[in-house]
N, C-alpha and C positions, 0 to 999 in steps of 0.2 A: 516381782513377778517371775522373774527367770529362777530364784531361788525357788519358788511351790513348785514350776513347772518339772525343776530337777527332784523334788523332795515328792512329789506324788504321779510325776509319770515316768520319768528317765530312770529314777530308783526304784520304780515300782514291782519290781521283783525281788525287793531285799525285804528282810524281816523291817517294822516301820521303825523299831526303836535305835537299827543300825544304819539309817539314812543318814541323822547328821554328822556322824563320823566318817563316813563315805563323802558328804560335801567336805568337811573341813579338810579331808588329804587333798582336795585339790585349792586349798586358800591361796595361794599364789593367783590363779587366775582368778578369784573373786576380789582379791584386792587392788588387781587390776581395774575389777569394775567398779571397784569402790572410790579408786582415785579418779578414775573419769566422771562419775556422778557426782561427785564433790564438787568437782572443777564446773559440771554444769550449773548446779546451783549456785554456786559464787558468784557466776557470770550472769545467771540471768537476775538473781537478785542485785547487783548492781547496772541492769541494763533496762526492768521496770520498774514501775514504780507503783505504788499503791494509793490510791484515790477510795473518798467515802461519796455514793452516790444514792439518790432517795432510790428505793424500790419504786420499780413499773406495776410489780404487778403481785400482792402480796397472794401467799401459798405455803402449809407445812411441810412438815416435812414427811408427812403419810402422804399427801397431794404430790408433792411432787415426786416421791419415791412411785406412786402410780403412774405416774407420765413417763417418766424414765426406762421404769422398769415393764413395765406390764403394755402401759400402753405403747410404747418404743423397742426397746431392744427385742424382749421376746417375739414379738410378732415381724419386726422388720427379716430378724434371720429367715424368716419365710416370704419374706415379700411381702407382708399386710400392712396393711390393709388393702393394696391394688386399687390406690386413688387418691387423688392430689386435695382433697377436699379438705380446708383448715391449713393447708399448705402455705408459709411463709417465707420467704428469704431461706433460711437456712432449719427453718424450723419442720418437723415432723409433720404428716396429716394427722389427722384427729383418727382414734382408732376406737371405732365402737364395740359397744360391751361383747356382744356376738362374737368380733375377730379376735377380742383379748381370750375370750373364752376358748375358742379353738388353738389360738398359739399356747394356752396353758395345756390344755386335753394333747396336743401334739408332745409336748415337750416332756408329759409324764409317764406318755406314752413308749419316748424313748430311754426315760431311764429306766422305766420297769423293763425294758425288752433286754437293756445292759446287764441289769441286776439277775435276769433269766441266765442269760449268758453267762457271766464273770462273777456272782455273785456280790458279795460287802467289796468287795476291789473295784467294783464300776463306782462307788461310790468316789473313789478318791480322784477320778477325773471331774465327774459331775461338783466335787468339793473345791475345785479348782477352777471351774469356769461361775458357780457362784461366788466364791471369795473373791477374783480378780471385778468382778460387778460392780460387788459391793464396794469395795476401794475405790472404783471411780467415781461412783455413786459418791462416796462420801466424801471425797477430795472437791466433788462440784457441791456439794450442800456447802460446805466448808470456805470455799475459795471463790464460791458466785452465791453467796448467799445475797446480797440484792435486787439480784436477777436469776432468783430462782425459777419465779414462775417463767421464765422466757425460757432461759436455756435448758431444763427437766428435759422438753424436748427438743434439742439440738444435740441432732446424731455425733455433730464432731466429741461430744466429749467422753463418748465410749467406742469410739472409733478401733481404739487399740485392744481394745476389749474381744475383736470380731475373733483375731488368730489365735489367742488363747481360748476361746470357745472352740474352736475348731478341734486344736488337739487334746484337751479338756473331752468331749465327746469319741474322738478316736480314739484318744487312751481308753474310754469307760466300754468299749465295746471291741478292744485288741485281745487275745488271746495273751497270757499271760509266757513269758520266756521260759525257757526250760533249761537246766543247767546241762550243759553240753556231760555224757555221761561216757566216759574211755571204756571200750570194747576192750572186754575181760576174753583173755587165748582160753581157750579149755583143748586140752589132751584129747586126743584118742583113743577110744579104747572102753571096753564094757559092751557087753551087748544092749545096754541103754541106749548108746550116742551111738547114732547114725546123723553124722551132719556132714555137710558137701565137702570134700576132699579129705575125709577118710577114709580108708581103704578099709577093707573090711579083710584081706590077707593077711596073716601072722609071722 
C-alpha cells in the first residue's frame, strides 16, 4: 500500500517509467519496512491458528464483491444509506438499489470533474484508491471465505481502506508541482528592455 501511494501520488510529478528508480534510491528505508512486516507475519502466524468451519451462509463471489463493494464501501463514504435497517452486530445496513445508484452517479461524478481538471493524471490517484479496494476485497474473499456471506458486509475489513481513498481523491484533484525554475539576470540595456532598476542614463 505505501509503495502505490509513493509510485502514483508522492512521485507523481516524475515521468511514470522513472518512479521506480526514484523508489529504489531510498531502499534502505523500504527494507526497513520490509524487516518489520516480516517480523509481523512470523509472529502472527505463530500466534493464530487456522480452523475449517461449515459456511453460515453460502454467496459468490460476484454477490459478495456487491455487498462489499457497491453496497458498502462506495455509499458508506457518504453516509448511505442514512438508516440502521438490516443492521447487525458489526454488520452493515442493507443498502438499497436507489442509494447504490446515487453513490455510483456521485462517484463518477468526481472522477470526471478530476479528469476536467488534471486530465489522464487524476486517473493515477482514482488507480490507487480502486487497487488498494480491491486487495482488501480479495484478501477477505481469500482468508474468510466461509464466512463470506457475513463479513462482504463487515466495515472492519476495509476500514484501512478509508485513508488511502482519501488521498487517492486528493491527489486526483491536486494541481500538479511545478519544477522550481532559477531567475535568469538579464542586462541592461537596448531600447527593448525597460525593466525595474534600469536606468535608462548612459
Amino acid at each position: 500500500m505505501t509503495v502505490a501511494v509513493h509510485l502514483l501520488v508522492v512521485f507523481a510529478d516524475r515521468p511514470l517509467l522513472s518512479r521506480p528508480r526514484q523508489l529504489l534510491r531510498s531502499w534502505r528505508w523500504w527494507a526497513a519496512h520490509l524487516v518489520l512486516w516480516v517480523g509481523y507475519l512470523g509472529l502472527y502466524l505463530n500466534l493464530t491458528t487456522t480452523e475449517t468451519f461449515s459456511s453460515q451462509r453460502d454467496q459468490t463471489l460476484v454477490e459478495a464483491f456487491h455487498a462489499t463493494v457497491l453496497q458498502m464501501a462506495l455509499p458508506g463514504v457518504f453516509g448511505i444509506p442514512w438508516h440502521v435497517d438490516g443492521a447487525s452486530n458489526s454488520l452493515y445496513p442493507e443498502t438499497g438499489a436507489l442509494m447504490v445508484a446515487l453513490a455510483v452517479v456521485v462517484v463518477l461524478a468526481l472522477v470526471t470533474a478530476s479528469a476536467i481538471r488534471n486530465g489522464w493524471r487524476a486517473f493515477e490517484g482514482w488507480l490507487l484508491v480502486a487497487g488498494v479496494l480491491a486487495v482488501d476485497f480479495a484478501v477477505l474473499a481469500t482468508g474468510r471465505p466461509d464466512f463470506l456471506g457475513l463479513v462482504a458486509r463487515d466495515p472492519r475489513y476495509v476500514t484501512d481502506w478509508l485513508p488511502v481513498m482519501v488521498i487517492g481523491a486528493c491527489a486526483a484533484f491536486a494541481v500538479p508541482r511545478l519544477a522550481a525554475v532559477r531567475p535568469v539576470a538579464v542586462a541592461c540595456g537596448g531600447p527593448q528592455l525597460r525593466r525595474p532598476g534600469c536606468s535608462s542614463r548612459r
